[in-house]
C-alpha positions in Angstrom: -1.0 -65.4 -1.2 0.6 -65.8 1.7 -0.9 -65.5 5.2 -0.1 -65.5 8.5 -1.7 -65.9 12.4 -0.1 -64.5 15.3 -2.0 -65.4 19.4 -2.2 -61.6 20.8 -0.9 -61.8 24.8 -2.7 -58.2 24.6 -5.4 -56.0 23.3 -4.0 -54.8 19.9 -5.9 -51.6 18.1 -4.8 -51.7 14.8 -6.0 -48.3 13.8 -4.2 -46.4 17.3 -1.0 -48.6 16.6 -0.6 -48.9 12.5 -2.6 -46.1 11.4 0.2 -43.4 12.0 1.6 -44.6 9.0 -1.3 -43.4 7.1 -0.7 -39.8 5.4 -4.3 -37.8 5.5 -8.2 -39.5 4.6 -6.9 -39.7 0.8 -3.8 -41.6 1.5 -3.6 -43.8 -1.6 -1.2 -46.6 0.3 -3.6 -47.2 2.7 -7.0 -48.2 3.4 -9.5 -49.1 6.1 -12.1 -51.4 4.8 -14.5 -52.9 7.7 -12.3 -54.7 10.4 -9.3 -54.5 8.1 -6.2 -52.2 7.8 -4.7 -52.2 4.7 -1.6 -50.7 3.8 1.5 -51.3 0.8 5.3 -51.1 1.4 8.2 -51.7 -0.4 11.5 -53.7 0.4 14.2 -55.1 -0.4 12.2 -58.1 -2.2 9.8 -55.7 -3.6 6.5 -53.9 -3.2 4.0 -55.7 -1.0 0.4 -55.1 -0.1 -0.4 -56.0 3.8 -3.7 -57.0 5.0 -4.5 -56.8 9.4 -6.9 -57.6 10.8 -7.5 -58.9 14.7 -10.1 -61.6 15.5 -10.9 -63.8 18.3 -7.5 -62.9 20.2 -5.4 -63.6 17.2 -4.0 -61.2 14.4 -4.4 -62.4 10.9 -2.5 -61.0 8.1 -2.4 -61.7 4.5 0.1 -60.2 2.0 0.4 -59.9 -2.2 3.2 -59.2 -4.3 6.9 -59.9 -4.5 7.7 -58.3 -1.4 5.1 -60.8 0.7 6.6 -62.9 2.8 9.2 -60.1 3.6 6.3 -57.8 4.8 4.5 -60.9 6.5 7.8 -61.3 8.5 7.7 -58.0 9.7 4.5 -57.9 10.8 4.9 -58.6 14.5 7.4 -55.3 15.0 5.0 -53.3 12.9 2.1 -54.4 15.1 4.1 -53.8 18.2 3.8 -56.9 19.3 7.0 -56.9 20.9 6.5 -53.9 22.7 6.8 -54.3 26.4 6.2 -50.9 27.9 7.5 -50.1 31.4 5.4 -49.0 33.7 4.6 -45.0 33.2 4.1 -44.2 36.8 1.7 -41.4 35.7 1.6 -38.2 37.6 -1.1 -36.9 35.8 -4.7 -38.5 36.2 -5.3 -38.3 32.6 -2.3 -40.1 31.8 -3.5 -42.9 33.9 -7.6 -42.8 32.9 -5.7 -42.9 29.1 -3.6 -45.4 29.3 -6.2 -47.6 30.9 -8.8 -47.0 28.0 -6.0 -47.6 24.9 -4.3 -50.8 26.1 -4.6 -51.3 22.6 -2.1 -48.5 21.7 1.4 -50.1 20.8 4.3 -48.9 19.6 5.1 -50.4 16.7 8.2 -50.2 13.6 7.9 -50.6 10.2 12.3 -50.8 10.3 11.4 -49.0 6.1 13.1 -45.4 7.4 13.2 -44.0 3.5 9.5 -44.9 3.7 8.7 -43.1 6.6 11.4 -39.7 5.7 9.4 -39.2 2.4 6.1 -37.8 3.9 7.6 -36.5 6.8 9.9 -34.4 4.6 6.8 -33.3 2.6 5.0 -32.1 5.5 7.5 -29.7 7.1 6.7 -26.3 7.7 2.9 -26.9 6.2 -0.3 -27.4 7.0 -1.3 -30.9 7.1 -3.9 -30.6 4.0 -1.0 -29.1 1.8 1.2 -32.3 3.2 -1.3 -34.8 2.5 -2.3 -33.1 -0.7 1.9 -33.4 -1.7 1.9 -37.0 -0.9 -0.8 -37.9 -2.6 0.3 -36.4 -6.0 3.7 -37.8 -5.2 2.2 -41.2 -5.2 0.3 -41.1 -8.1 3.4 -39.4 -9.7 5.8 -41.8 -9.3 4.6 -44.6 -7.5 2.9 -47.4 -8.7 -0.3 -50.0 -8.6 0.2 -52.1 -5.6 -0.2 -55.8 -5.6 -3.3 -57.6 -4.3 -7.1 -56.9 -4.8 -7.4 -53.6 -2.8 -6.5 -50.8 -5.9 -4.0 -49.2 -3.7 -0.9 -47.9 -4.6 2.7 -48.0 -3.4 4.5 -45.5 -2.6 7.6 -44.4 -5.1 10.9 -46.0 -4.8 14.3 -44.0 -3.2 16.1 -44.5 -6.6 13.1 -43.0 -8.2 12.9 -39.9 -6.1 16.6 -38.9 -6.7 16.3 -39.2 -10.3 13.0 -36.5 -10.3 14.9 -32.9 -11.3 13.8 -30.4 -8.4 11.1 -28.9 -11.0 9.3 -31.4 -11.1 7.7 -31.2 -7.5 6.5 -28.1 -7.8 3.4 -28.8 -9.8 2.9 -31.5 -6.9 2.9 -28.7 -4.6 6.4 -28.8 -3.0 9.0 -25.7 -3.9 12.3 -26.1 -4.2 13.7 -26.3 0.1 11.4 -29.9 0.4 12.2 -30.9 -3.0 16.0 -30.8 -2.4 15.7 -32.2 1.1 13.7 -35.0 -0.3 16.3 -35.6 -3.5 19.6 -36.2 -0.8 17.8 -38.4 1.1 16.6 -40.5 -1.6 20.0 -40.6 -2.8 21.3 -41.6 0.1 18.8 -44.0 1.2 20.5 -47.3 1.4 22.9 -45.5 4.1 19.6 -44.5 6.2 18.2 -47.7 6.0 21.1 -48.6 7.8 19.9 -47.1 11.3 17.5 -50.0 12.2 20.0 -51.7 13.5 22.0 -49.0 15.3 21.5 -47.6 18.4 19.0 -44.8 18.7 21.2 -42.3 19.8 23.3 -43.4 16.4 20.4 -43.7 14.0 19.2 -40.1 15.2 22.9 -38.6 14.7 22.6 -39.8 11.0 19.3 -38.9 10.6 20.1 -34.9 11.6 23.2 -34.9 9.4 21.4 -34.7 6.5 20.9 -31.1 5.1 17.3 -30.3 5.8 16.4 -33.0 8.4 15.9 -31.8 11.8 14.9 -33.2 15.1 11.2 -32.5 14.7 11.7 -34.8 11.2 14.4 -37.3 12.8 11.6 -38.0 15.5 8.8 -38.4 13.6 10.5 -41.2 11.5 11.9 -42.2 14.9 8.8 -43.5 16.0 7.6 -44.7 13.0 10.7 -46.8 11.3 12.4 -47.5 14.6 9.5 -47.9 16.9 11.3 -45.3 19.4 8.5 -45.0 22.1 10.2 -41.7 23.8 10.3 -40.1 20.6 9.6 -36.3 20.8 8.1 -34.3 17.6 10.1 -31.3 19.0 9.1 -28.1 16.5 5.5 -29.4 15.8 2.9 -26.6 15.6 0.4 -28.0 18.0 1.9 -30.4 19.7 3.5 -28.0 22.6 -0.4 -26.6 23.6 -1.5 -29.8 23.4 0.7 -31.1 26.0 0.1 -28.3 28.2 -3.4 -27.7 28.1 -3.9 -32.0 28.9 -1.4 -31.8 31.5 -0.9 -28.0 33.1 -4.3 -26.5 31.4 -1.9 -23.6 29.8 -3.7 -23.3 26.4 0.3 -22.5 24.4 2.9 -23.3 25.3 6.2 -23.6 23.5 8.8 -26.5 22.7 10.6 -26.6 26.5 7.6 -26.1 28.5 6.1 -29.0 26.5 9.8 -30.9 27.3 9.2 -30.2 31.2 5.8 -31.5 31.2 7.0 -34.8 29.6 10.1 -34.8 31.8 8.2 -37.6 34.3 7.6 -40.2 31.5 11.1 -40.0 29.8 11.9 -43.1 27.9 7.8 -43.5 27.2 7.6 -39.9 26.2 6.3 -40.7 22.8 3.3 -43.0 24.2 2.1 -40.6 26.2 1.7 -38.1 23.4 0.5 -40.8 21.3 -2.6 -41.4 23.7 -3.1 -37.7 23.9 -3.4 -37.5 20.6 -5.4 -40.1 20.5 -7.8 -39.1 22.9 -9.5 -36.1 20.8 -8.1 -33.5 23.0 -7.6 -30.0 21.2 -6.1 -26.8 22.9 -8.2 -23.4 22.7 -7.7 -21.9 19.4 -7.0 -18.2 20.0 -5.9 -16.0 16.8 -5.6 -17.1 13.3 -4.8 -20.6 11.8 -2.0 -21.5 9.8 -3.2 -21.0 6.5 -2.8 -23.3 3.1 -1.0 -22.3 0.2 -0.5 -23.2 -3.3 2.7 -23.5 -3.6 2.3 -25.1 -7.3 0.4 -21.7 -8.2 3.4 -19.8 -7.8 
């Protein structure tokens, strides 16, 4: 078992900087057991169980499987620690008082973008509870156990997903649109995988040329794979009266008020709704919520 100890320069949160890469409570890849976060990956080497914790100043990690020491390499960009974030100049109080409170919030990569498209395909155009729900039985579908002591599992593999006919999602609760969306990708993953090392304007240009991948999807595997801190979830159901009602106190707003608001903190657009988000805030509901559907009961 492999392990590894890294000197933080920084406060590091673990669960405001690696826990976006969990998918819902009943993610089956990851887990939160006392100080530690847990979560499983696969790469090139194979799949890989990853153990964080932080300690006296120091992050520890520890690692199973035949993807190991390939995930234990990539643990400093998926723990953000090389993430120097310029100054944010706030002109919004909150932004400041925020920022001040989270120093632990980083911006981290996991540089996995396949990993990352999967659920964020899943949970396009649905409430988060049909999303997670998807996932899940996706996992358990096709994935498998994951290495280590921690009974986790990892998610399925690209060349798996493109073999699955489009039938066979919808009794995991995804019709036909996702299902297709989610088969080209997987089919064309080794091609994705390729935007870690491109620019960002590049790797979001390849991203968006896939049928079915938009910029609200490009951004949200943006920030996760490529650790782009000015990504923008542009198309997200809450996120545009969240934004306003923290920083105007307009309960809705849409996409390019949102976009104006953030204007001041281009570049660190993505931190700053990462520590809203974080902070709890919620916009007045007013009229009904999105509601759930079954899409496998159709």
């Amino acid at each position: 078992m492999p392990s590894l100890v890294l000197d933080l320069d920084r406060p590091l949160d673990l669960v405001l900087t690696v826990g976006i890469h969990s998918h819902g409570p009943t993610d089956p890849t990851t887990r939160r057991e006392g100080g530690r976060l847990v979560r499983t990956t696969r790469n090139p080497d194979g799949p890989a169980t990853v153990a964080l914790h932080v300690r006296d100043g120091r992050l520890h990690a520890e690692a199973w499987g035949p993807g190991a020491d390939r995930a234990l390499a990539g643990v400093p960009a998926l723990a953000g620690l090389d993430d120097e974030p310029a100054p944010l100049h706030p002109g919004h109080r909150l932004v400041a008082e925020l920022a001040r409170h989270m120093p632990g919030l980083r911006i981290g990569r996991t540089a996995s973008v396949f990993e990352a498209l999967m659920p964020a395909i899943l949970e396009q155009k649905v409430t988060g509870t049909e999303a997670f729900n998807a996932y899940r039985a996706l996992v358990f579908a096709y994935g498998e156990p994951a290495p280590g002591p921690y009974r986790l599992m990892v998610a399925p593999a690209a060349a798996t997903i493109a073999r699955v006919p489009y039938y066979a999602f919808h009794p995991l609760g995804v019709e036909r649109r996702r299902a297709d969306t989610l088969r080209f990708a997987a089919a064309r993953a080794s091609r994705l995988e390729e935007a870690t090392h491109l620019p960002l304007e590049v790797a979001y240009r390849r991203l968006t040329a896939l049928p079915g991948v938009g910029a609200w999807t490009a951004a949200e595997v943006g920030l996760r794979a490529l650790g782009d801190p000015d990504a923008v979830s542009v198309g997200d159901f809450h996120l545009p009266n969240l934004v306003s009602w923290a920083l105007a106190g307009e309960p809705r707003a849409d996409d390019a008020r949102m976009l104006a608001l953030l204007e001041p903190y281009r570049g660190q657009r993505a931190r700053v709704v990462r520590l809203l988000e974080a902070s709890g805030m919620r916009a007045p509901r007013h009229g009904p919520r999105m509601a759930p559907r079954s899409i496998a009961g159709i």
